[in-house]
N, C-alpha and C positions, 0 to 999 in steps of 0.2 A: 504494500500500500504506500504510496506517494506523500510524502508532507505536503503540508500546504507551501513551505518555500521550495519546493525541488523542481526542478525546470529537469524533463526527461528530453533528451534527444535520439530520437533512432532512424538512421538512413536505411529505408528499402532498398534503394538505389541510387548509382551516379559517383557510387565511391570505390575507386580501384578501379574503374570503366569509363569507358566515353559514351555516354547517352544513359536512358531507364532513370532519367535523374527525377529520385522521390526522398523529401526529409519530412520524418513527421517528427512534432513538440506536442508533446502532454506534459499537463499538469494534475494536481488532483482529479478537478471535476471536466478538464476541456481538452481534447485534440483539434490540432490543426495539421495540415498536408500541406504541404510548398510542391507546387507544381505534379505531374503524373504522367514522364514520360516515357516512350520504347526506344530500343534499340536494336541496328540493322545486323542480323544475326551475322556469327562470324561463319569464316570459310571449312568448317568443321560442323556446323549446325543445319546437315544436308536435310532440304526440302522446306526447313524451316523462315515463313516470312517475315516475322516478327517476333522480337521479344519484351517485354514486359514486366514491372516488378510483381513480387509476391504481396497479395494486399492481406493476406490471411490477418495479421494483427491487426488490422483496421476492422476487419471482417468481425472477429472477438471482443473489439471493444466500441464498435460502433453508438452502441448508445452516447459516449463520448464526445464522438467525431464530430466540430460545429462547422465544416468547408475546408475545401478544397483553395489551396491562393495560386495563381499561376502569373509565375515572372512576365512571360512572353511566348511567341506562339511561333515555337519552334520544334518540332516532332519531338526533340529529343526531351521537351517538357510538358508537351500537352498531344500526345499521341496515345498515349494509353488510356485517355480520359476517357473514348466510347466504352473500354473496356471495363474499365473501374463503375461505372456507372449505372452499368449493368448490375452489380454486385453490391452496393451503395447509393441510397438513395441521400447524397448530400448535396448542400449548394455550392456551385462555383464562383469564384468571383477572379475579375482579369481587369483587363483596360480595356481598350472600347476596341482598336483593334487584335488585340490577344482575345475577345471573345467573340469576333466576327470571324476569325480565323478557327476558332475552335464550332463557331456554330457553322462554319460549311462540312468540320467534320463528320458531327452530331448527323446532319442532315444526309450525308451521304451513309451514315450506318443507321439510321432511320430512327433515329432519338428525338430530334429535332422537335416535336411536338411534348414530348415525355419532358426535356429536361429545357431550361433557360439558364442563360453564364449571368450572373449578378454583375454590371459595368460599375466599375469605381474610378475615381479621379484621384490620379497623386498628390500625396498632401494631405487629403481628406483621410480621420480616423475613424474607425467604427468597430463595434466591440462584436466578439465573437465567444459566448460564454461570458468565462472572466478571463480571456487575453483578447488585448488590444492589441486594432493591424491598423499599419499603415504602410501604404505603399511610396514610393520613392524613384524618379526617373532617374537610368542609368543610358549610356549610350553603348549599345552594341551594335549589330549586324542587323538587326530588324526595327521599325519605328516600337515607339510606345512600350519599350523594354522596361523593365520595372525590377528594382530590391522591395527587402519585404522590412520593416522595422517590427516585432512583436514584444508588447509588453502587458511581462507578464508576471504573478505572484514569485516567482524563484531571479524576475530580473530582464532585462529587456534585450534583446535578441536582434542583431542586422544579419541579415541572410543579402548578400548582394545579386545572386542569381547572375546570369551570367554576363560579363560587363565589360568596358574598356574607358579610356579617359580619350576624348576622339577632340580637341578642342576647333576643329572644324569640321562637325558631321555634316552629313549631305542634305539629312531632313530636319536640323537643328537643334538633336535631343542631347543635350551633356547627360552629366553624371552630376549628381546633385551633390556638389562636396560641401556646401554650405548647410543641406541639411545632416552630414556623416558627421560635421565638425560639434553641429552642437548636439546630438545625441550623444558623442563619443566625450564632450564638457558633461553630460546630464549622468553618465553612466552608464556601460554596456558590458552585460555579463557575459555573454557569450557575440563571439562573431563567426559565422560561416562566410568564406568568400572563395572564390572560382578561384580554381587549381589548375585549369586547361593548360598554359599557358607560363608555369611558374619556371621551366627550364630555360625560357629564354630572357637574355638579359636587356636593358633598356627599357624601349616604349613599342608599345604598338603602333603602325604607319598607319595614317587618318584615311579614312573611308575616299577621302577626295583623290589619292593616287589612281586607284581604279577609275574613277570617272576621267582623269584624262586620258588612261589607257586605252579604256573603251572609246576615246573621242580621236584617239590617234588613230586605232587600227578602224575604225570607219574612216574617218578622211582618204586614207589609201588604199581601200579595198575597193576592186571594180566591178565585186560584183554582188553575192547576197552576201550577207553577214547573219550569222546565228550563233545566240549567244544561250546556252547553255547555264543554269543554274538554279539553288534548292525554288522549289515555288514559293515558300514562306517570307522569301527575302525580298522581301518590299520595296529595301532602301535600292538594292541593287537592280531592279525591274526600274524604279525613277531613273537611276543615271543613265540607263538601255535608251530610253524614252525621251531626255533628255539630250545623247548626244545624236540619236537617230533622227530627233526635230532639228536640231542646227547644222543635219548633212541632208536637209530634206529626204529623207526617207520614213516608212511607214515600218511598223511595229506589226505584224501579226504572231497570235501566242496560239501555241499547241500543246498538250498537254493538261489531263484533264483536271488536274490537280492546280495546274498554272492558271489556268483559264478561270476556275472556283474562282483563287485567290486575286487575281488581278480584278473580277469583275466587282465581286468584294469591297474591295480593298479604293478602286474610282466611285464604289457607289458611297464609302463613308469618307469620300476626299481624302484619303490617303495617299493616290496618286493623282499627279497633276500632268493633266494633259491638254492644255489648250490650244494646242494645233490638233489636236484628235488624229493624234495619230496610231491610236491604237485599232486595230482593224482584226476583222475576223478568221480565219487562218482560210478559208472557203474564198475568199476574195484574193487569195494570193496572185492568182493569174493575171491581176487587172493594171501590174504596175511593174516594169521594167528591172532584170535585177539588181543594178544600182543603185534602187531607188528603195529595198525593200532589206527590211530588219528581223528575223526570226526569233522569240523571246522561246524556250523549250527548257521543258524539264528534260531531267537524264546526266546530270552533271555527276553523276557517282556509277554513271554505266552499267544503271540497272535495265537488266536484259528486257523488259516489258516496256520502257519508256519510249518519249516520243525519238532523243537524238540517237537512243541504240538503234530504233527502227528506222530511224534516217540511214544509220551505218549500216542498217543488213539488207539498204534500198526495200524495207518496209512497211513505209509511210504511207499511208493514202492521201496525202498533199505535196508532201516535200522529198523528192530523189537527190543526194547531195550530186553534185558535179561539177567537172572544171571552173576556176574561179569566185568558189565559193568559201567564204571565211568563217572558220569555227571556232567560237571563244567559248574554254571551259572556268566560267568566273565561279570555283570553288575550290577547295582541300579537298583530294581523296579522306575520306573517313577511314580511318584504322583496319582492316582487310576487303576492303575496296578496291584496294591498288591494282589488282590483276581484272575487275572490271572496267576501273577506268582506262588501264594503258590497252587494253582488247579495242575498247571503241577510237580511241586516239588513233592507233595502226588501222582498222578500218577507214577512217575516213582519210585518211593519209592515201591509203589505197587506194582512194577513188578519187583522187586528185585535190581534195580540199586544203586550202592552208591553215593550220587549227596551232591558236595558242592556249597554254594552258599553265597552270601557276609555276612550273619548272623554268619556264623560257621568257616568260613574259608578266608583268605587273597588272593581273588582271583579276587576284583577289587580294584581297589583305582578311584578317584572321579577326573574329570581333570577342578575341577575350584577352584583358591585363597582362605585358609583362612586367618582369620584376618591378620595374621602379616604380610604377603605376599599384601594383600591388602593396608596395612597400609606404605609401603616400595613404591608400585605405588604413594599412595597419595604422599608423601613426596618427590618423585622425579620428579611428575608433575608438583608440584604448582598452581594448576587451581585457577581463578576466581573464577570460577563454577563450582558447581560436581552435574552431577545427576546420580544415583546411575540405572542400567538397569539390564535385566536377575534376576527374579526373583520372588517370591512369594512378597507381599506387607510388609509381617515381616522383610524377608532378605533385602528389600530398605533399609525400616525405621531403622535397626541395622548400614547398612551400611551409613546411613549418620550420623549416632552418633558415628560411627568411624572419619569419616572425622571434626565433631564439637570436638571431643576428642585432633584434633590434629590441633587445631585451628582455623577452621571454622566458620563463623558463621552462623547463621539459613537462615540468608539473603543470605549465598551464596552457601547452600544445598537444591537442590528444587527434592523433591519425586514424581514422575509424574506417571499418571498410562495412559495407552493407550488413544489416542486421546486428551488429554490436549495439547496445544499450549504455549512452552515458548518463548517469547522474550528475547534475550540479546543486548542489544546498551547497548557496551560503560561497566563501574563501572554499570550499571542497569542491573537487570531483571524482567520479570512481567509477568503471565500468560496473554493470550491474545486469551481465549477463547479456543472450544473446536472443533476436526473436527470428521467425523463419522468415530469408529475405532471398529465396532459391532463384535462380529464372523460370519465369513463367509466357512457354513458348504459343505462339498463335501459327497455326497448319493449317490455310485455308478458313474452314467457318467453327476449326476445333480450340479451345481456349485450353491452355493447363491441360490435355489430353495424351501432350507427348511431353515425355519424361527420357531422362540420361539412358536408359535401359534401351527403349527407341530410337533415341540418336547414337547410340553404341553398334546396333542391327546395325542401324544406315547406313556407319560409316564400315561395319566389317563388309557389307553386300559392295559398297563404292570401291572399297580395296582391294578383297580379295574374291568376290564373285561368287557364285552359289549353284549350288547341286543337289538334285532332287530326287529322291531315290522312291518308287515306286513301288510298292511291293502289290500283290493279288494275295489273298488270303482266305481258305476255305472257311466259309462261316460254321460247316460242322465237328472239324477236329482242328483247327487253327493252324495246319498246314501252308508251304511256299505252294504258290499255283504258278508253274512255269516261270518265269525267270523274271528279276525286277529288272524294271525301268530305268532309264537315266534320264536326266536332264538337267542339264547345262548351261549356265548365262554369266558370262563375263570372269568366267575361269580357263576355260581351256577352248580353243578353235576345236570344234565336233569334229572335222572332219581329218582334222591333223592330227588328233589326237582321238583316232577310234581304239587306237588298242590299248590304251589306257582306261577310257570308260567302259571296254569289254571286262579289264579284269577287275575295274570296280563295280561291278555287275556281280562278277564270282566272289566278291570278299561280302559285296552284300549279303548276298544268297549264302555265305558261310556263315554269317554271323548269326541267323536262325535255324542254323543244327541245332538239334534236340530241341527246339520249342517244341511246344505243344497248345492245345485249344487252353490251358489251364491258365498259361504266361499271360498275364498281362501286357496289355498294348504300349503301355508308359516304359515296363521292362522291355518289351521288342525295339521300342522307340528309340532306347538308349541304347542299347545293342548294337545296333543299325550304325548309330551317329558315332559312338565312339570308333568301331571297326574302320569305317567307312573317312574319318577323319582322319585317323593313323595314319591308313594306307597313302592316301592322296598326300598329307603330308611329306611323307617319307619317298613317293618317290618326287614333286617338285616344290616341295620345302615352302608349299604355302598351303593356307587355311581357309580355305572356301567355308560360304555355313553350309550344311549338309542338314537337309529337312526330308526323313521320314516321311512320306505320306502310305498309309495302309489303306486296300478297298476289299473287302470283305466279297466274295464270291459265292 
């Protein structure tokens, strides 16, 4: 049981990883959830399309639970929310566009009626239980990016969410250090701040380099240009829009995710377009290629997107071909690399000239380096820092910045998913661990595939699989003529017949002496172990080997 001073912190996710990023705070009588979102499964996590935190202790303690806060409207923070949602009936609350972006998602998994995102203004307090929230403009990668301040009975809490100090953004959002300065005068128990980012040294380059990038490589290009990037990235569709209006050329978007958020995004004036030059991707034919701007999801070379299907020619609007310019205005994401450099040699292939963040200035990164990180600490003065967002290197760098600048270890605690910290008071203590597993989405299955499933997957991916047949008299449990084989992605059939003949004979040996009495589980295992041996032994790999018996 919780005192009334003890501020509980426990990250679902977002700690040790890049993306899934969930922090929940309880106190006695109230929880609160900072943001709810997935992450792009890795290159091990075969078939799998999405991953997601473990809500189960939200699940257990929901009576609790007073809303959902969400930084900004970035997958990697508000992607799991259909999920959650489903499982939880709480409110959300966002900025006007974090919850316009989060309601085309609702709408597309068919929530849209069921649920509403509560819109809040930064600045503005409002109480949740008995902690107080308030939100706070930060400038990243997307408009209307927001930290969270909460104060609460155990002590008041900045959560920065993810952020940078950009002192010339493109859509004019700083970081509110005037409000960090005087929270961190009033007193701050705990600080959470973005880790992404903590191995590199200096500042982060201002969002404004990419816009003359992109305004260079239109000036010189002769022919279409398509720029590739996340759909959520608002700021970076404005400067698309912007350098495509002062090379007279027209803007059409594809992608269906792009298209939501762009249409979105003009309908609550978050993008400005008063040449109207954004146009419908159906109208592409009506305007010369120099004169025409392509905005496309697919910046992470996801095989289903619109610019993969540009690269594998297809589109049903867009064939890439000679003189045509392809800008990839993103980071690969952490095993991504082998989809993006796939699409990049594709359209290389087919004559396109494509830059991307290796050769050319055409994204900048929207999270804190060091010194920018180092300027948070010293104007929060936390108690407590723990260091979130992030791979487990970038923590642990990031709390040997906060130990550099007078910390000590006792009051830097590195926490990975599902660790339990306690704060009461001058103390902190871990305090145990809650379930924070991943929880995978497989089409329309939620949490239905498990390590055991993805363990099959990747043995079937490696080492291939064989099928042993057997016929079995349903009156004395007799071999009925000779089992089957079948083969996939172990051995060439045809090259390799006299192998699956005599694992044919090791099958049919491994049921000497059975009889109608042996059980099937026994046959079963019989079968598998034999028949594994063998094929091990003579080419030193492990195919699965699955039994199937048909009664006769």
């Amino acid at each position: 049981m919780l005192t009334r001073d003890t501020l509980r912190v426990l990250p679902l996710g977002g700690l040790g990883e890049i993306g899934k990023n969930m922090m929940v705070y309880e106190t006695t009588d109230d929880i609160v959830v900072v943001d709810a979102g997935l992450m792009f499964p890795e290159e091990e996590m075969l078939g799998i399309d999405l991953v997601i935190p473990d809500i189960s202790y939200l699940v257990d303690h929901a009576d609790k639970l007073r809303g959902i806060l969400i930084t900004h409207g970035h997958e990697d923070h508000i992607g799991a929310l259909p999920y959650v949602l489903r499982a939880l009936n709480v409110p959300v609350f966002a900025s006007r566009l974090s919850a316009g972006l989060i309601n085309v998602k609702l709408k597309e998994h068919k929530l849209a009626r069921e649920r509403t995102v509560n819109v809040i203004t930064p600045g503005e307090r409002f109480e949740l239980g008995g902690i107080g929230v308030e939100f706070f403009r930060v400038a990243h990668s997307i408009p209307d990016a927001c930290g969270v301040i909460l104060h609460t009975p155990g002590g008041k809490v900045v959560h920065t969410g993810d952020f940078k100090l950009d002192h010339t953004p493109v859509m004019g959002q700083h970081t509110d250090l005037n409000r960090l300065a005087e929270i961190g005068n009033e007193g701050v128990a705990l600080l959470c701040s973005d880790s992404t980012y903590a191995e590199v040294p200096g500042y982060t380059p201002s969002e404004q380099a990419v816009g003359e990038s992109l305004d260079f490589v239109m000036s010189k290009a002769e022919g279409r240009v398509i720029v590739a990037t996340f759909a959520s990235l608002i700021s970076r569709v404005q400067q698309v829009i912007d350098a495509a209006t002062r090379h007279g050329r027209k803007v059409y978007v594809t992608g269906r995710s792009m298209i939501d958020n762009v249409t979105m995004a003009l309908d609550l004036g978050y993008l400005d377009d008063p040449a109207d030059a954004v146009s419908r991707i159906e109208d592409l034919g009506k305007q010369p290629p120099n004169k025409i701007v392509i905005m496309s999801t697919g910046s992470q070379g996801e095989p289903t997107s619109a610019l993969a299907r540009m690269a594998n020619q297809d589109h049903r609007w867009v064939s890439i071909q000679h003189g045509d310019t392809v800008i990839l205005s993103s980071s690969p994401i952490p095993g991504n690399e082998g989809l993006v450099n796939r699409v990049v040699d594709n359209l290389f292939k087919l004559g396109a000239e494509v830059y991307y963040n290796r050769i050319a200035n055409v994204h900048v990164r929207g999270h804190a380096a060091q010194e920018e990180l180092k300027l948070v600490l010293s104007l929060v003065k936390p108690r407590f820092f723990v260091p979130i967002h992030g791979e487990y290197r970038h923590m642990m760098l990031h709390a040997r910045l906060a130990q550099a600048m007078g910390m000590t270890p006792d009051q830097t605690w590195v926490l990975e998913d599902g660790d339990i910290l306690d704060i009461r008071g001058l103390n902190a203590e871990l305090a145990g661990r809650a379930p924070a597993t991943n929880v995978y989405v497989d089409g329309l299955g939620v949490g239905d595939i498990d390590q055991v499933v993805l363990r099959d997957r990747r043995h079937l991916a490696t080492d291939g699989m064989v099928v042993i047949i057997v016929a079995v008299d349903r009156q004395n449990g007799r071999l009925v003529g000779r089992p089957d084989i079948v083969s996939r992605g172990f051995v060439d059939i045809e090259e390799s017949a006299d192998l699956l003949e005599r694992t044919r004979d090791m099958a049919a040996s491994a049921l000497d002496g059975a009889d109608h009495l042996a059980e099937w589980g026994v046959i079963h295992t019989r079968i598998k172990d034999t028949v594994a041996r063998f094929l091990h032994g003579e080419t030193r790999r492990r195919p699965m080997v699955l039994p199937v018996a048909v009664e006769v």
